[in-house]
C-alpha positions in Angstrom: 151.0 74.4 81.0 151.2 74.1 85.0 150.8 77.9 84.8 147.7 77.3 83.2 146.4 74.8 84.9 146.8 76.7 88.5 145.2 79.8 87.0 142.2 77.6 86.1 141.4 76.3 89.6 142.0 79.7 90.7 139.4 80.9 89.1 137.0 77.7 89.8 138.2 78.6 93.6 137.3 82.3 93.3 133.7 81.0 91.8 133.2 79.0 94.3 134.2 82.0 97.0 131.6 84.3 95.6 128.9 81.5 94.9 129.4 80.8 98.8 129.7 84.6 99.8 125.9 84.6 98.2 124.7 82.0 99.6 125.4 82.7 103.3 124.0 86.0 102.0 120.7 84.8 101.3 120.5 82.6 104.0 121.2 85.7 106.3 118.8 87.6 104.6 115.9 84.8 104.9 116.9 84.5 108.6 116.2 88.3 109.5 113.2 88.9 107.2 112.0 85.5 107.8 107.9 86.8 107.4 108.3 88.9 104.1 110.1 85.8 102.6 107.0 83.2 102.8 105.3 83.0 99.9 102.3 80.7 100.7 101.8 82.4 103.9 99.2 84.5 103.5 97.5 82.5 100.7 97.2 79.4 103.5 95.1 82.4 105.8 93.0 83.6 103.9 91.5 80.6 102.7 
């Protein structure tokens, strides 16, 4: 049971880990391409 149990919130952890991982990712990603990321950009220009 305590087997079990440890297993389980290794594998919330290891969520977690890769849900974090994928964030920063993201955030990195918006950070460097911060112009091709804006969406209402070049709809607030043109008008």
């Amino acid at each position: 049971m305590l087997k079990a149990i440890r297993r389980l919130f290794g594998l919330f952890a290891l969520i977690a880990l890769i849900f974090g991982a994928l964030k920063s990712l993201f955030e990195w990603l918006d950070q460097n391409e911060h112009d091709s990321n804006e969406v209402f950009e070049d709809e607030e220009h043109a008008l």
